[in-house]
PyMOL CGO cylinders between C-alpha atoms (Angstrom):
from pymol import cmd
from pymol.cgo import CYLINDER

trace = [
    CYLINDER, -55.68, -149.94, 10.21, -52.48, -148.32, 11.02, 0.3, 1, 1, 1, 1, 1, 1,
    CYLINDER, -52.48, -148.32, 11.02, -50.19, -147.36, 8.29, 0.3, 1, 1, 1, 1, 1, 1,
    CYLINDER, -50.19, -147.36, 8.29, -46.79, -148.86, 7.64, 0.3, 1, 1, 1, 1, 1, 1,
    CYLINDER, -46.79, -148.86, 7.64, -43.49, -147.07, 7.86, 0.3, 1, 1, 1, 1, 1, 1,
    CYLINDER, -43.49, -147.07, 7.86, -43.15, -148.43, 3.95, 0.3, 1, 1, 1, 1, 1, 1,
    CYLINDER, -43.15, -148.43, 3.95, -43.97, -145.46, 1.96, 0.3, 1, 1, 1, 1, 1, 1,
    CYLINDER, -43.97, -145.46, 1.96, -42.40, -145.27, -2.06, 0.3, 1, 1, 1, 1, 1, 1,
    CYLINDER, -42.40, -145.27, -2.06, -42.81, -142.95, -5.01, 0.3, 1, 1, 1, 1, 1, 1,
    CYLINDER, -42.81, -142.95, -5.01, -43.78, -144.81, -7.97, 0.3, 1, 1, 1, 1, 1, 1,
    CYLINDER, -43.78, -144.81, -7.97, -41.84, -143.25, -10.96, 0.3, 1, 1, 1, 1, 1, 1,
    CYLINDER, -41.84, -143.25, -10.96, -43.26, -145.91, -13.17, 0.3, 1, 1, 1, 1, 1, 1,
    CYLINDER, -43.26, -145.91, -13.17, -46.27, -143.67, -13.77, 0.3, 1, 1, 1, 1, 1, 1,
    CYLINDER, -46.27, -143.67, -13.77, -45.47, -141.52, -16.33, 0.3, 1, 1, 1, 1, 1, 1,
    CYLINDER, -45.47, -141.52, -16.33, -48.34, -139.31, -16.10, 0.3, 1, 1, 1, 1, 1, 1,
    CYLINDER, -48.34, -139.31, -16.10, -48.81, -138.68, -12.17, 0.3, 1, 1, 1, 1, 1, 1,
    CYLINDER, -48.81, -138.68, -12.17, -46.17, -139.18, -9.27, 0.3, 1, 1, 1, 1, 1, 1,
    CYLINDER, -46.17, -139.18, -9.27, -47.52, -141.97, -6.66, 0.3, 1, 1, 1, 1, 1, 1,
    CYLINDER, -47.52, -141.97, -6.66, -47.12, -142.36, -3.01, 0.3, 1, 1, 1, 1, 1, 1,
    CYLINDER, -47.12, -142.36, -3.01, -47.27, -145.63, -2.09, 0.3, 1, 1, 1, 1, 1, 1,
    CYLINDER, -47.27, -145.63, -2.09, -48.76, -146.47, 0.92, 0.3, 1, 1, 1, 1, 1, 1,
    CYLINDER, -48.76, -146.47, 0.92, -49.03, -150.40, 2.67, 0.3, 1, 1, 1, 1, 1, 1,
    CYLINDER, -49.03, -150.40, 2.67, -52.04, -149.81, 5.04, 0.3, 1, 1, 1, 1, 1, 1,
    CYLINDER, -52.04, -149.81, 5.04, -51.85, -153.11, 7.83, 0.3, 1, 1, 1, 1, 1, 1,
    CYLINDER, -51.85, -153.11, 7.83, -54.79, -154.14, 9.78, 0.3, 1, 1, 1, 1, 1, 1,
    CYLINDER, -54.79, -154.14, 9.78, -54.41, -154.69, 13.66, 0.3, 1, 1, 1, 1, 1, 1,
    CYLINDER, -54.41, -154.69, 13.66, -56.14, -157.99, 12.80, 0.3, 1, 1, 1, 1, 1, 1,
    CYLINDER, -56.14, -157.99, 12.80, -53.61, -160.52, 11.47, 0.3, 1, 1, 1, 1, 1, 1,
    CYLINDER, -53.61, -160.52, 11.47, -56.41, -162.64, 8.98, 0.3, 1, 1, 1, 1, 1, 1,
    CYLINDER, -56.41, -162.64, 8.98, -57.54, -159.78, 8.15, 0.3, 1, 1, 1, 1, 1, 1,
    CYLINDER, -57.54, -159.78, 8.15, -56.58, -157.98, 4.54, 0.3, 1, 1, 1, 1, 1, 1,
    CYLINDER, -56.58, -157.98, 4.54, -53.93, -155.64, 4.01, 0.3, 1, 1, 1, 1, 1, 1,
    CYLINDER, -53.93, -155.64, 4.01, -54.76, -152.66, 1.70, 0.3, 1, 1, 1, 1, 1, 1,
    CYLINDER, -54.76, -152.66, 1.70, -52.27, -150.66, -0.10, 0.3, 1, 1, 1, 1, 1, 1,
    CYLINDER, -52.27, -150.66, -0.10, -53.51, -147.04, -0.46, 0.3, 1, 1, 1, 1, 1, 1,
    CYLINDER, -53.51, -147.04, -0.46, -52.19, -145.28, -3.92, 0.3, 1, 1, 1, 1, 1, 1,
    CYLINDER, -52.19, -145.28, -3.92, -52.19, -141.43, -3.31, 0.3, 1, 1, 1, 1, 1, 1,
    CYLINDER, -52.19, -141.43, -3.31, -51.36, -138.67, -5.76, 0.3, 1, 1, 1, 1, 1, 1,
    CYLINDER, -51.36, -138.67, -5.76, -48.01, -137.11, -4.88, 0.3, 1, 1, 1, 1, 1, 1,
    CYLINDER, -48.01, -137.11, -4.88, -48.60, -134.14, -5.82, 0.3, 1, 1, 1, 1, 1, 1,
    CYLINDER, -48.60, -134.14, -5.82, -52.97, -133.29, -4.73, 0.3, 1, 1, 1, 1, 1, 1,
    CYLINDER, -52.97, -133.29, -4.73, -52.95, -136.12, -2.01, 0.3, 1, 1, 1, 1, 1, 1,
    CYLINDER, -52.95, -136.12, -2.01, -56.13, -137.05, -3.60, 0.3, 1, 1, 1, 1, 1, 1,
    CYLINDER, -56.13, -137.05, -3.60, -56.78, -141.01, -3.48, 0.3, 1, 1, 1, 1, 1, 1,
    CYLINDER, -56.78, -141.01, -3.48, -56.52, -143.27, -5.98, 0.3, 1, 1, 1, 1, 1, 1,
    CYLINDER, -56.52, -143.27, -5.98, -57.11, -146.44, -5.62, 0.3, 1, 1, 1, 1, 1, 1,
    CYLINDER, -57.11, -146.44, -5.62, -56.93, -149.09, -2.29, 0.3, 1, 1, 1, 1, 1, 1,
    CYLINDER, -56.93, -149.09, -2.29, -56.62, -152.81, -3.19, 0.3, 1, 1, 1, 1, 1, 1,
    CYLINDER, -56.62, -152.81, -3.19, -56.54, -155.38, -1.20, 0.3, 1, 1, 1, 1, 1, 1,
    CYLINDER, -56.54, -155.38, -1.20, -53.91, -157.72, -0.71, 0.3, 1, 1, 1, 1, 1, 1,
    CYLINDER, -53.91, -157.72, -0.71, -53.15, -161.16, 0.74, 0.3, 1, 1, 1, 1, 1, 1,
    CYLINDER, -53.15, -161.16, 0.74, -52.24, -161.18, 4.79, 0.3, 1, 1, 1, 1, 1, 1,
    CYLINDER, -52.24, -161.18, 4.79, -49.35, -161.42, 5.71, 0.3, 1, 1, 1, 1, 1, 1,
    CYLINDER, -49.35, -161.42, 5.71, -47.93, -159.99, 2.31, 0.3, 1, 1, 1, 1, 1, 1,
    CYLINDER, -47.93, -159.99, 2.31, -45.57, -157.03, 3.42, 0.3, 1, 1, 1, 1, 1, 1,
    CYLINDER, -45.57, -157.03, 3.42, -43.57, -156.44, 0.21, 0.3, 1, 1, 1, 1, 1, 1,
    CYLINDER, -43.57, -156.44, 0.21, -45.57, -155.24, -3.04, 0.3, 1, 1, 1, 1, 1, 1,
    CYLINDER, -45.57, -155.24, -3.04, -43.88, -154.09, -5.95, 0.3, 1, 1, 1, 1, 1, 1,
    CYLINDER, -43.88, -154.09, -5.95, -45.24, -150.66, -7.35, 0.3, 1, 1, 1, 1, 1, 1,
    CYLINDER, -45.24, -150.66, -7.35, -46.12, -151.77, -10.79, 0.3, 1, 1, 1, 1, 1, 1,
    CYLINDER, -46.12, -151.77, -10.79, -48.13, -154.53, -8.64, 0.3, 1, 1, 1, 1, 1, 1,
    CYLINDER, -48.13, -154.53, -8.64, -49.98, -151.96, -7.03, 0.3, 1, 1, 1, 1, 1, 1,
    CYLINDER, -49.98, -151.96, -7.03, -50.72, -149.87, -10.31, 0.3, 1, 1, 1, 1, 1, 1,
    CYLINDER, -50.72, -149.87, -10.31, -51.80, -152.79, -11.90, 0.3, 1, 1, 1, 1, 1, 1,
    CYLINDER, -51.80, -152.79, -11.90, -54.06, -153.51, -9.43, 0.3, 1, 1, 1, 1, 1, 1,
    CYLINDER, -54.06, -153.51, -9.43, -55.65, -150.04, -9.35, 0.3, 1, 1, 1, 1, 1, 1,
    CYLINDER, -55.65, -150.04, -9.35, -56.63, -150.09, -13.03, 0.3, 1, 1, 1, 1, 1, 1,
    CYLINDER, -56.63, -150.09, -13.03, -52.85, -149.81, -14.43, 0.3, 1, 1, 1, 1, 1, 1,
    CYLINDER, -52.85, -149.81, -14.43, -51.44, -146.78, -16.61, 0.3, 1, 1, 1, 1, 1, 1,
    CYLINDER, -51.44, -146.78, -16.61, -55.20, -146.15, -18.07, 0.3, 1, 1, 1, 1, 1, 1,
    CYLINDER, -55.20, -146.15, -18.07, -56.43, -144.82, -14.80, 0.3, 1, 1, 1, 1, 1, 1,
    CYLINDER, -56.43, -144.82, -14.80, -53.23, -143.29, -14.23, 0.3, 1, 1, 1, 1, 1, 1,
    CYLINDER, -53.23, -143.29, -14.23, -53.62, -141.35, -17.66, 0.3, 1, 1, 1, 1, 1, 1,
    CYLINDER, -53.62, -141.35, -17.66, -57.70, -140.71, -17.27, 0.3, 1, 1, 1, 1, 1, 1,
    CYLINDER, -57.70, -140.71, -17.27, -56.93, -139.14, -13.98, 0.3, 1, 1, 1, 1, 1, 1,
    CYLINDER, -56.93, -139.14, -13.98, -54.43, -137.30, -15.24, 0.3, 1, 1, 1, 1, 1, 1,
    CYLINDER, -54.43, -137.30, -15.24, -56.84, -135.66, -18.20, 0.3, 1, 1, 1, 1, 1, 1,
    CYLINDER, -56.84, -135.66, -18.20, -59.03, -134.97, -15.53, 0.3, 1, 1, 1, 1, 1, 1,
    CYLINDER, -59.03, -134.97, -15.53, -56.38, -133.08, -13.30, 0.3, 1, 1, 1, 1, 1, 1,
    CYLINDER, -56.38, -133.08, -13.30, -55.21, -131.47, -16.51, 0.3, 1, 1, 1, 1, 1, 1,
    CYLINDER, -55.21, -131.47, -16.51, -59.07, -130.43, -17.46, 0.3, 1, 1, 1, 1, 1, 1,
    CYLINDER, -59.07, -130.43, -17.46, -60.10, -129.12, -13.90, 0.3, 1, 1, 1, 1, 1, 1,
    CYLINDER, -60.10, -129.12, -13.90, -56.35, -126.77, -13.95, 0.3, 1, 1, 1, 1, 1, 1,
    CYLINDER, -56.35, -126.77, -13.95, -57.36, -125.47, -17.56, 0.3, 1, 1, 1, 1, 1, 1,
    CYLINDER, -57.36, -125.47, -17.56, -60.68, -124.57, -16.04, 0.3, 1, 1, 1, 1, 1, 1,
    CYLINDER, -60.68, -124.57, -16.04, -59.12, -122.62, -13.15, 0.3, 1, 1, 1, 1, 1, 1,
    CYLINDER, -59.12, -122.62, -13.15, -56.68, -120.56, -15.38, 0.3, 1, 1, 1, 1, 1, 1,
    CYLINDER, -56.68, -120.56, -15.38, -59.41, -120.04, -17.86, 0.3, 1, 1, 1, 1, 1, 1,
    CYLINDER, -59.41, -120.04, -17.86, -61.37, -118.57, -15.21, 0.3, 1, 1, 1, 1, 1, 1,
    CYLINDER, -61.37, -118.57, -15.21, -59.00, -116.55, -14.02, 0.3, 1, 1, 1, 1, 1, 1,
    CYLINDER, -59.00, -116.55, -14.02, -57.82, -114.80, -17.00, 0.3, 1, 1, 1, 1, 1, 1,
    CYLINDER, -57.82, -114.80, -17.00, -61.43, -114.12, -18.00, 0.3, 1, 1, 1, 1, 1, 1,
    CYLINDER, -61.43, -114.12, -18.00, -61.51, -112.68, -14.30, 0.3, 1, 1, 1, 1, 1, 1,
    CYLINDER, -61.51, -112.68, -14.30, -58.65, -110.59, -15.01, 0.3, 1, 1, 1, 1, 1, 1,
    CYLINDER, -58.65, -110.59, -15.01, -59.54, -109.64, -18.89, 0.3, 1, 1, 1, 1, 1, 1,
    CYLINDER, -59.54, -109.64, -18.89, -63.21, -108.64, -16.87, 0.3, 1, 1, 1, 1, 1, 1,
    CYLINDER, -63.21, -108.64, -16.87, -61.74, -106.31, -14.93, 0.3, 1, 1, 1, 1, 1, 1,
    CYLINDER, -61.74, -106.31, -14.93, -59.05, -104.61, -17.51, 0.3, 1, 1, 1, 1, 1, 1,
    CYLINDER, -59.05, -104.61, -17.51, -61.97, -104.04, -19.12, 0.3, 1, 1, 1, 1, 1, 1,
    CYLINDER, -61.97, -104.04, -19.12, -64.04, -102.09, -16.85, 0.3, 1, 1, 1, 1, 1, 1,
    CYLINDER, -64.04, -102.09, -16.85, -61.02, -100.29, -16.22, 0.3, 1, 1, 1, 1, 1, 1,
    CYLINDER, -61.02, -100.29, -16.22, -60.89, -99.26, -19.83, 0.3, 1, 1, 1, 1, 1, 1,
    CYLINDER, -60.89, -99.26, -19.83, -64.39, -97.96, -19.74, 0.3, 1, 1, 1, 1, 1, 1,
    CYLINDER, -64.39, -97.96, -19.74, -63.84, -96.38, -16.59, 0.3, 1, 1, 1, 1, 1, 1,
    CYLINDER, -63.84, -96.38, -16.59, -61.18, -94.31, -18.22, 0.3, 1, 1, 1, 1, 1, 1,
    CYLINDER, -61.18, -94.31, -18.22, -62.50, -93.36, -21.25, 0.3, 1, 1, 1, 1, 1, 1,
    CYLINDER, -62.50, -93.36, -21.25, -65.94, -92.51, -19.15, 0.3, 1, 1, 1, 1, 1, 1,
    CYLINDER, -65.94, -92.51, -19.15, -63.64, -89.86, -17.59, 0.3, 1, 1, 1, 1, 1, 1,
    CYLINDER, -63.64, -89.86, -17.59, -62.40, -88.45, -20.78, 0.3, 1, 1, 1, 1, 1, 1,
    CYLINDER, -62.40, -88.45, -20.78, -65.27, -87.39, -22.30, 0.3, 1, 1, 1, 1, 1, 1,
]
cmd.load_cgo(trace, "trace")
């Protein structure tokens, strides 16, 4: 499947950016898919099918198709967990390290 030049942002999302993607097979009876990418980690969300020879699909279409705003808003939560997780981490990192610093110092001292 090669993908078509048609390629929208889906602002009716309004937890995650889209990128819209109509995906056409080489095969004419073949299905169409439409792949549904998050604009801004690329990661995939969803690929339905649609009907051949269907070249037009209207965005909320496509995230109604994919689960509509539900799996929109679960991934969301999920994108919004796994960034919490990485900031946690890295404060505790940093807060680690001030620390050993501290002791380092008053090691010195005395």
């Amino acid at each position: 499947m090669a993908p078509a030049p048609m390629r929208v942002s889906a602002p009716q999302s309004p937890y995650r950016d889209c990128d819209i993607t109509l995906l056409e097979s080489d095969d004419q009876a073949a299905q169409a898919r439409v792949l549904c990418t998050d604009a801004a980690s690329g990661v995939v969300i969803g690929s339905p099918p649609i009907s051949p020879g269907q070249l037009s699909i209207n965005p909320d279409e496509v995230i109604r198709m994919i689960g509509g705003t539900y799996r929109l808003a679960s991934i969301a939560v999920e994108f919004g967990a796994e960034e919490l997780e990485r900031r946690t981490r890295r404060i505790s990192d940093e807060l680690r390290l001030r620390r050993r610093l501290w002791r380092r110092r008053i090691r010195r001292r005395t």
